[in-house]
C-alpha positions in Angstrom: 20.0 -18.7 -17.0 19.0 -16.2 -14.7 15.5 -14.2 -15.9 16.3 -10.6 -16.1 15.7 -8.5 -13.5 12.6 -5.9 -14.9 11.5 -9.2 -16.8 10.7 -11.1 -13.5 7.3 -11.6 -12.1 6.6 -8.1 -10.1 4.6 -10.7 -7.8 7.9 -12.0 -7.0 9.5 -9.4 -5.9 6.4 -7.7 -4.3 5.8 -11.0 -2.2 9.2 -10.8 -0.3 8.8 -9.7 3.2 6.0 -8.1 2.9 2.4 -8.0 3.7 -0.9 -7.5 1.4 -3.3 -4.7 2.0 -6.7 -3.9 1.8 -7.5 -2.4 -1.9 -9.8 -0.1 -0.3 -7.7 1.0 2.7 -4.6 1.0 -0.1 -7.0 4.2 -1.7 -8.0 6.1 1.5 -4.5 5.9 2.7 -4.0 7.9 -0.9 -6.9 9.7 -1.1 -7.1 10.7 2.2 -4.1 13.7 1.6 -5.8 14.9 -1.1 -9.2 15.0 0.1 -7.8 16.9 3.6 -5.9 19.4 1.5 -9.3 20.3 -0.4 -11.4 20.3 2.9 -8.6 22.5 4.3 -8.3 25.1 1.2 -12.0 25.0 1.3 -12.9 25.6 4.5 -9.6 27.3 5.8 -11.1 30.6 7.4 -13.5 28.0 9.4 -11.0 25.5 10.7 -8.7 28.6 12.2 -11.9 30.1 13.7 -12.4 26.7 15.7 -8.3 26.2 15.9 -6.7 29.2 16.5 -3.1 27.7 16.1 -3.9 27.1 12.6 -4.1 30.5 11.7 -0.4 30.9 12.2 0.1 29.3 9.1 -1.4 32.0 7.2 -4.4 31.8 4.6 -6.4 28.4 3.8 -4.0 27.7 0.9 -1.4 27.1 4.1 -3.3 25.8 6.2 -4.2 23.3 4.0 -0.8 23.0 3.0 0.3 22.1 6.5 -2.2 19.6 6.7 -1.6 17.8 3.7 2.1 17.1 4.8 0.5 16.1 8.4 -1.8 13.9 6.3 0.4 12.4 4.1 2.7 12.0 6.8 0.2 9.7 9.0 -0.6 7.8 5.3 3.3 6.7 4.5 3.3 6.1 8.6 0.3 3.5 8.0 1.7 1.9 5.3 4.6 0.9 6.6 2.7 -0.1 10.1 0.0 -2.7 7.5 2.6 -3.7 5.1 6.3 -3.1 6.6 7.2 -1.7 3.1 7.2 2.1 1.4 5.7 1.6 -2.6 8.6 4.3 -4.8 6.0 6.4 -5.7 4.2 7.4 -2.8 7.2 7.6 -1.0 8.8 10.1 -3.5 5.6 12.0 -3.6 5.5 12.5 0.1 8.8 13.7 0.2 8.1 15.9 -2.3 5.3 17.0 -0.1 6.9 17.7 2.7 10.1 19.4 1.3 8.2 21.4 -0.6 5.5 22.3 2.1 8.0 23.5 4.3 9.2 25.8 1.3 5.6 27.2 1.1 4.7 27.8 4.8 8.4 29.1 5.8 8.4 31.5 2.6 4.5 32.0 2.7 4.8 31.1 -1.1 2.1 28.8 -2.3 4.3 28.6 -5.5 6.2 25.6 -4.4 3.0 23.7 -3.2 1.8 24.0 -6.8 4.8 23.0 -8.4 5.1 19.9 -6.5 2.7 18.0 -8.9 5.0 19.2 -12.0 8.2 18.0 -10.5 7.0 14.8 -8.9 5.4 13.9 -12.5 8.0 14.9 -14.3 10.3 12.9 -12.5 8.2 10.0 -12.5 7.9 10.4 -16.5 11.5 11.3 -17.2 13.0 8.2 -15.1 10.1 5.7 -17.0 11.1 7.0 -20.7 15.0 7.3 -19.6 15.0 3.1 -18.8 13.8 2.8 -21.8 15.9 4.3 -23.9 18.6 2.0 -22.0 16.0 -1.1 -22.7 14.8 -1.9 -19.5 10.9 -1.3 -18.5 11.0 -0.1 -15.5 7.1 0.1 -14.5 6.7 -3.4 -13.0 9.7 -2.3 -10.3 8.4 1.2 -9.7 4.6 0.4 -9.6 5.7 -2.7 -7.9 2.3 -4.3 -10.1 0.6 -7.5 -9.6 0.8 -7.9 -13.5 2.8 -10.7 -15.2 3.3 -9.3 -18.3 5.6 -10.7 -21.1 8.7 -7.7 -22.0 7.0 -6.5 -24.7 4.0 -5.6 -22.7 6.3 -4.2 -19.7 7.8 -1.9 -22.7 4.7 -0.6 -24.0 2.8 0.5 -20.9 6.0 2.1 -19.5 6.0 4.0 -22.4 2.3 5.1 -21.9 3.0 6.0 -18.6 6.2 7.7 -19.0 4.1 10.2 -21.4 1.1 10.2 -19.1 3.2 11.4 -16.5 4.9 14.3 -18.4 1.8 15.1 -19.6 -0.1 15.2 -16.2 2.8 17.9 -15.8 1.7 20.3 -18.7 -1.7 20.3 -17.7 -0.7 21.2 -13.9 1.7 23.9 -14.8 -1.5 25.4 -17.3 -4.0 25.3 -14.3 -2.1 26.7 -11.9 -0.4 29.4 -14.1 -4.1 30.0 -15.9 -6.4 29.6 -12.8 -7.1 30.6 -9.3 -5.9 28.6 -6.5 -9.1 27.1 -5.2 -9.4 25.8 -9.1 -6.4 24.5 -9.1 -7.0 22.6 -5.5 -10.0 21.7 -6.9 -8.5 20.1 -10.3 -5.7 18.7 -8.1 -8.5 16.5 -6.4 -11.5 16.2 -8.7 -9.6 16.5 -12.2 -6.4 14.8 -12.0 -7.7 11.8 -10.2 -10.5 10.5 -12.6 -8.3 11.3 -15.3 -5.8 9.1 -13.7 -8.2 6.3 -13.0 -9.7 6.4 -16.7 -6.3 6.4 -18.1 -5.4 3.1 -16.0 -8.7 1.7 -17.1 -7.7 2.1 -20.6 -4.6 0.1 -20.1 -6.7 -3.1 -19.7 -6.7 -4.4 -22.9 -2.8 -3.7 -23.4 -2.2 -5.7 -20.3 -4.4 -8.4 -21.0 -2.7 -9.4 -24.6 0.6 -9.4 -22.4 -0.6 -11.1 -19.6 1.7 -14.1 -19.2 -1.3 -15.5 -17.1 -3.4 -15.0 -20.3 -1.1 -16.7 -22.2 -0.4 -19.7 -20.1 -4.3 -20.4 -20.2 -4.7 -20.9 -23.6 -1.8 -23.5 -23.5 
């Protein structure tokens, strides 16, 4: 009998045609956006002094704007060069980035730059908790993880990150409507990514009671 699809070793599919990368070059490449778009915001009035160009976009929130989508432009390009393969979420993100970047510099609205966090995270969210409620965990395809986990596990952390995600959206839609933009580039960079990074760290133990590696050690 053929092994269900969202019940197959991610590994599996992951392995297929394509090529391993670097851990640490996997995080500048998704870092490296977000850290430009702070530098950018930050220092906005500087970088048009030295690059006049710049300055047609308008103020630092769009000229960091531009540069983000320039940024996470080159990051999806060098992905694809290491690994000949585009991972579903960074892909979506950065076309979410870029349609609505465009939106923001061509309408000089920095509206649609802010709510590109809510949408991309509520989708994210809404698609996890929506294959579930049809029974299938869809995590190990979207994340495209290393993790073997038995279907139980794959249930319960795509139901943490399904809420994880819509929550992620609350919070931005409360700092952007609540605070000023350089707070909200600021918690964009230096809020959302520790929380992020502690929330996957606190996933450990869930995944190692699942692990199908785990299990197959004991035996």
């Amino acid at each position: 009998m053929n092994q269900p699809l969202f019940e197959r070793d991610p590994s599996e599919t992951r392995s297929r045609g394509k090529e391993s990368i670097n851990p640490v070059l996997k995080l500048a490449l998704e870092l490296g956006p977000l850290l430009v778009f702070f530098f950018a915001n930050s220092r906005g009035e500087w970088l048009a002094g030295k690059f006049p160009l710049l300055a047609d976009f308008g103020g630092p929130i769009f000229i960091a704007t531009g540069l983000f989508m320039a940024a996470t432009a080159i990051a999806l390009a060098a992905s694809w060069l290491l690994t000949r393969t585009l991972p579903v979420m960074p892909l979506v993100s950065g076309i979410v980035v870029l349609v609505f970047g465009a939106l923001t510099l061509y309408l000089q609205d920095e509206l649609f730059i802010k709510m590109k966090p809510t949408i991309v995270n509520t989708l994210f969210g809404v698609t996890l908790l929506g294959g579930l409620a049809f029974g299938k965990s869809l995590l190990g395809y979207v994340l495209e993880s290393a993790f073997r986990l038995d279907a139980e596990g794959w249930r319960k952390l795509t139901l943490r990150w399904g809420v994880f995600f819509l929550l992620l959206a609350v919070v931005n839609e409360i700092v952007w409507r609540l605070f000023s933009t350089d707070f909200w580039v600021a918690f964009k960079v230096w809020g959302i990514m520790p929380i992020t990074i502690l929330f996957t760290m606190s996933q450990m133990p869930l995944i190692m009671r699942h692990s199908l590696d785990e299990v197959s050690g004991k035996k």
